[in-house]
C-alpha positions as CSV (number, residue, x, y, z in Angstrom):
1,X,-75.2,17.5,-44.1
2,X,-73.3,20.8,-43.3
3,X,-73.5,22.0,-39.3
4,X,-76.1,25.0,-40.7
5,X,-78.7,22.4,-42.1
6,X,-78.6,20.4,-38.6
7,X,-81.3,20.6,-35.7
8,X,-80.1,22.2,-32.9
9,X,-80.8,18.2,-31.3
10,X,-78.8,16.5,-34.0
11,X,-76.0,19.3,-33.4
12,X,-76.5,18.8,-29.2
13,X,-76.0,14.9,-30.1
14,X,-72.9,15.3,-31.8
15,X,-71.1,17.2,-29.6
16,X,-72.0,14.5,-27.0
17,X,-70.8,11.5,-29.1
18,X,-67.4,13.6,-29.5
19,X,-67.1,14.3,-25.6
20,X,-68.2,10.8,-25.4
21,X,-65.2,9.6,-28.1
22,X,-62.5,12.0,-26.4
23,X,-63.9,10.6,-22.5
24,X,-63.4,6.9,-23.8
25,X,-59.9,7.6,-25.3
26,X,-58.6,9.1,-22.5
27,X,-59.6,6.1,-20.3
28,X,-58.3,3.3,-22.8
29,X,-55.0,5.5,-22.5
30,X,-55.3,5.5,-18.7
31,X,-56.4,1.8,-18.6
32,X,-53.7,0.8,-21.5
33,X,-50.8,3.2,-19.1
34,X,-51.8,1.3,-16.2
35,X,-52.2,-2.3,-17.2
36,X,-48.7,-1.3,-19.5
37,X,-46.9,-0.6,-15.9
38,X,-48.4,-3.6,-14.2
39,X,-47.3,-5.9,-16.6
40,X,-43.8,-4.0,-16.1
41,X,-43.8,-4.1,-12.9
42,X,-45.0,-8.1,-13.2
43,X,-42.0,-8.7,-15.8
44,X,-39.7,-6.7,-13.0
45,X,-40.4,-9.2,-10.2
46,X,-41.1,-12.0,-12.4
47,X,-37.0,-11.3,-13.7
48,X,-36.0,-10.4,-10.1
49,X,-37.4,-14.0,-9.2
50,X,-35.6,-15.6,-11.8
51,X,-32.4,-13.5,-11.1
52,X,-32.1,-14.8,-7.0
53,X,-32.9,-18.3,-8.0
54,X,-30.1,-18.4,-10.1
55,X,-28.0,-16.6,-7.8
56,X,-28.3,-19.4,-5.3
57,X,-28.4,-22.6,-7.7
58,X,-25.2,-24.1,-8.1
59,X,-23.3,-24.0,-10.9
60,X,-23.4,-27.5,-12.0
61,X,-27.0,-27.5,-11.6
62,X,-27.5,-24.4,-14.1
63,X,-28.9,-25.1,-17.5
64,X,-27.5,-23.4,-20.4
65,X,-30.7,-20.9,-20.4
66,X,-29.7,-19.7,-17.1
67,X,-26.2,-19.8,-17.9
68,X,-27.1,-17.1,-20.9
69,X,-29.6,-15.5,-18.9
70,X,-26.6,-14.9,-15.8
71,X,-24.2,-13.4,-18.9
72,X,-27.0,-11.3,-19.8
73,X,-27.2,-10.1,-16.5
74,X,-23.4,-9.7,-16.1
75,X,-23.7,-7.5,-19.5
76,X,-26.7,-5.3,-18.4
77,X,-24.9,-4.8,-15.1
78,X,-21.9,-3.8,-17.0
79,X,-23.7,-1.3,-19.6
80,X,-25.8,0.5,-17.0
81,X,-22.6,0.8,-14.7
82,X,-20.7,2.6,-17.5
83,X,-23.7,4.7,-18.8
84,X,-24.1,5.4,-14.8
85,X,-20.1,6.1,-14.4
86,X,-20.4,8.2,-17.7
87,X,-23.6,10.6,-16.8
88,X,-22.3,10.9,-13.2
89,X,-18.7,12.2,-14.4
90,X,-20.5,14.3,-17.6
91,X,-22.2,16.2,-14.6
92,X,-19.6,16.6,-12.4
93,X,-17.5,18.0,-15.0
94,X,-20.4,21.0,-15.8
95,X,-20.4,21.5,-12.2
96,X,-16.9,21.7,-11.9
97,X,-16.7,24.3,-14.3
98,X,-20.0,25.7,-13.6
99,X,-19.2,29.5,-11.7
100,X,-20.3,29.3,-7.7
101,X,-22.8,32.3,-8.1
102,X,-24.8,29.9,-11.0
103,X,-25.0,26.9,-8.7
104,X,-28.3,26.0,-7.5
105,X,-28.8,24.0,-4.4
106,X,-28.9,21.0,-6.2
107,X,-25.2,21.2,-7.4
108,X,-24.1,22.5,-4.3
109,X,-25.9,19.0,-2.2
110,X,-24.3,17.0,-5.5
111,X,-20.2,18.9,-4.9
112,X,-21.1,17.8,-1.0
113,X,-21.8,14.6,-1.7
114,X,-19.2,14.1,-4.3
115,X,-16.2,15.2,-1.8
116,X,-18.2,13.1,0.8
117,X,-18.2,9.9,-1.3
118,X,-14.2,11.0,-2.5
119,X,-13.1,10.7,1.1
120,X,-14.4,7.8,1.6
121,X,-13.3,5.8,-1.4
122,X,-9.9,7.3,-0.7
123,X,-10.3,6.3,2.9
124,X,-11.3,2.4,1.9
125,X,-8.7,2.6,-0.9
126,X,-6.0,3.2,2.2
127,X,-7.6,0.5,4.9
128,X,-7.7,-2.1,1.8
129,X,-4.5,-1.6,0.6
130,X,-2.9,-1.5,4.2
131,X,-5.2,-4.9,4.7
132,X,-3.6,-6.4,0.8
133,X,-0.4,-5.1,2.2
134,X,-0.5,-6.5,5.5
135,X,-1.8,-10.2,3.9
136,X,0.7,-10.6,1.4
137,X,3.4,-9.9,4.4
138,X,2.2,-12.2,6.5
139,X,2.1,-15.0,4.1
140,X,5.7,-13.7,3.2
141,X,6.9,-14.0,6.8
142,X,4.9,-17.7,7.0
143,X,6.4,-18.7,3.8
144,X,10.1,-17.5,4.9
145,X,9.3,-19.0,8.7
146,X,8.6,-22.4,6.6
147,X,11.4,-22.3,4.4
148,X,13.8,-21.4,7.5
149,X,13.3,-25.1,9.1
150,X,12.7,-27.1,5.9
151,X,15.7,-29.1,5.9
152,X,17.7,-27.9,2.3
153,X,17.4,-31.5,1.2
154,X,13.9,-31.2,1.2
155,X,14.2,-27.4,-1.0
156,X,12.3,-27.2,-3.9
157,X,13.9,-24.7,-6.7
158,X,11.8,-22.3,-5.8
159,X,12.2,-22.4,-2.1
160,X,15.8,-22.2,-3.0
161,X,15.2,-19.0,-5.6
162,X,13.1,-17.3,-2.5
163,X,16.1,-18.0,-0.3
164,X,18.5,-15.8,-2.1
165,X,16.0,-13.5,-3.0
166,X,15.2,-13.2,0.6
167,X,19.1,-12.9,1.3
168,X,19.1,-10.6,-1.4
169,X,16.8,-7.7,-0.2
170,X,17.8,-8.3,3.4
171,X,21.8,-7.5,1.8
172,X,20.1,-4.4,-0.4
173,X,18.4,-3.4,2.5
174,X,20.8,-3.3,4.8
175,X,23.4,-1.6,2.4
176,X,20.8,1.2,2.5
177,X,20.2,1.3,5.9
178,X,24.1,1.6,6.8
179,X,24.4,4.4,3.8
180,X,21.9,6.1,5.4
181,X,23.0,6.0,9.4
182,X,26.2,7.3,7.7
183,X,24.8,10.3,6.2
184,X,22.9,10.9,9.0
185,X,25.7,10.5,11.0
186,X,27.9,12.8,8.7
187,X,25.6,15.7,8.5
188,X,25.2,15.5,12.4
189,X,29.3,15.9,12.5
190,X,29.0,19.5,10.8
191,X,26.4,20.9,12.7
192,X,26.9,23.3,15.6
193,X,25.9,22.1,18.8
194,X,23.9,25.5,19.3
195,X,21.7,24.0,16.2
196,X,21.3,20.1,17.0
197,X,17.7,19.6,18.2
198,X,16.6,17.0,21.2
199,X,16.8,13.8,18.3
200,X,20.4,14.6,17.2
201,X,21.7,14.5,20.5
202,X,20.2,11.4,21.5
203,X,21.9,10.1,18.1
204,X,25.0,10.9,19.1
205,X,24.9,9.4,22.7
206,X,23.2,6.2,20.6
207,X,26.6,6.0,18.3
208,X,29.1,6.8,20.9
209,X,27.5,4.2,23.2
210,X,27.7,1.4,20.2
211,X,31.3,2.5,19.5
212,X,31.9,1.9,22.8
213,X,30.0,-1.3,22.7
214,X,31.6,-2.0,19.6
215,X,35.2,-1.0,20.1
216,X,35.1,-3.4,23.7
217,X,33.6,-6.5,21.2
218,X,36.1,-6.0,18.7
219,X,38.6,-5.8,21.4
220,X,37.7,-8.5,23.1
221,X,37.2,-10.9,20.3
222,X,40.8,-9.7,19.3
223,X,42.3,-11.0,22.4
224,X,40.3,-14.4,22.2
225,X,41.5,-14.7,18.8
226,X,45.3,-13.7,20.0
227,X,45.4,-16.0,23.1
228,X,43.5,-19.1,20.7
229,X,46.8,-18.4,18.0
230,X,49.2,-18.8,21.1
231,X,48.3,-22.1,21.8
232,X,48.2,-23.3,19.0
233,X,50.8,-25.3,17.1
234,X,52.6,-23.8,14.6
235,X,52.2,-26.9,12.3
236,X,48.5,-26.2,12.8
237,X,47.8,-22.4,12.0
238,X,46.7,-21.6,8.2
239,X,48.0,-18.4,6.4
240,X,45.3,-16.1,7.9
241,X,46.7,-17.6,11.7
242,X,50.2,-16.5,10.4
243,X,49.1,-13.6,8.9
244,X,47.7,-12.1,11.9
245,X,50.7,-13.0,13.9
246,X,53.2,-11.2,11.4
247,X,50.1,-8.1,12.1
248,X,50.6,-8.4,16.0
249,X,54.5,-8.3,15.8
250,X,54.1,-5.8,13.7
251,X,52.0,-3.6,16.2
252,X,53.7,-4.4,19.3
253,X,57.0,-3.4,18.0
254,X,55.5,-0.2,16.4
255,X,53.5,0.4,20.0
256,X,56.9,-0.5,21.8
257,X,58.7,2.0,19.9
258,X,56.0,4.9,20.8
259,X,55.8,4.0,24.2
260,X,59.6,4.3,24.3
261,X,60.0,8.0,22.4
262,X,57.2,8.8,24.7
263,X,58.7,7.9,27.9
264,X,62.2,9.5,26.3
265,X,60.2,12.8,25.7
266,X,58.6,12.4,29.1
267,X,62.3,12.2,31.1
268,X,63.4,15.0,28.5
269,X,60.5,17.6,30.5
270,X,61.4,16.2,33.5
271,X,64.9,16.8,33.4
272,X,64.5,20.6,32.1
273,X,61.5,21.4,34.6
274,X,64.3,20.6,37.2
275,X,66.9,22.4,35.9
276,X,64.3,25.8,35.7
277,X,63.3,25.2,39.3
């Protein structure tokens, strides 16, 4: 029957039973949208359940369902952490080249938080790193304290290895300190006075007081040495003792022979400031 050969009541009734039809469609949709998210939002917490008991059952008690189920979890974890890293550095990159006058507020909040959350990666980065750093040389300075009063019968190969490693670095490292007082020491030599600043000064009283220092130690350890060789029998002194006597002949004669051209040269004034006055 076309729409022309219908009563206008048959024609009032259809449009009803189509407003009808469209009313009952859109709730099914609603009902089927909401009982869809509340079975979601069941299988959510339902899975969240799941996920803490596992977290806190122990291992040996796990059954190889929840041992899949915790690999699952490690791989979802995984995936959204890379789609995450990859969306978050795709937008920061169209930001970055994105002109200033085209940002909206948006980007501008996103650059802020991105230098904010920069800083403090780099920050934790430092403080764990100085922490790593400041572990491992503690157990190196427990380890070397250990090995220090282990008796060396008691050394294992490796304590012995760590030993002349030890000895090692400490030789390298004092190698480079000593090359590098020297330099110091040699480019403080050239400069003017006018240009040395507060710190070089205070350098150079340092190394003339250790000369000093070092000079009276090495003299005085000379004439221990000396008066230890006088005493003792010939019979008993090794090639060094004899060595070292042939060096001190040696330098009192040559001393002996200054001291006299000195005292000649000395009369030799003497003599002509008398014959002027």
């Amino acid at each position: 029957m076309s729409h022309q050969n219908k009563t206008v009541t048959e024609q009032v009734q259809e449009v009803a039973q189509n407003t009808w039809d469209a009313t009952k469609n859109t709730a099914a949709n609603a009902t089927e949208s909401v009982q869809n998210m509340f079975s979601a939002g069941q299988e959510k917490a339902a899975d969240t359940a799941d996920k803490a008991g596992r977290a806190v059952k122990p291992e040996s008690e796990k059954t190889v369902g929840d041992k899949a189920k915790d690999t699952w979890d490690a791989t979802k974890n995984s995936a959204q952490n890379a789609s995450d890293k990859a969306g978050e550095q795709m937008d920061k990159a169209g930001r970055a080249v994105k002109p200033e006058s085209e940002k909206t507020i948006g980007d501008k909040a996103q650059d802020t938080w991105d230098a904010t959350k920069d800083a403090a990666a780099n920050v934790t980065e430092s403080v764990q790193n100085m922490f790593s750093a400041g572990q491992e040389k503690a157990a190196d300075t427990a380890d070397k304290a250990g090995r220090a009063v282990k008796p060396e019968s008691e050394k294992t190969v490796g304590d012995k290895a760590k030993d002349t490693w030890d000895a090692t670095k400490n030789t390298a490292q004092n190698a480079s300190d000593k090359a590098g007082e020297q330099m110091d020491k040699a480019g403080r030599a050239v400069k003017p006075e006018s240009e040395k600043t507060i710190g070089d000064k205070a350098k150079d009283t340092w190394d003339a007081t250790k000369n000093s220092a070092q000079n009276a130690s090495d003299k005085a350890s000379e004439q221990m040495d000396k008066a230890g060789r006088a005493v003792k029998p010939e019979s008993q002194k090794t090639m060094g003792d004899k060595a070292k006597d042939t060096w001190d002949a040696t330098k009192n004669s040559a001393q002996n022979a200054s001291d006299a051209v000195q005292s000649k040269v000395q009369e030799t004034q003497k003599a002509a400031q008398s014959k002027t006055s």
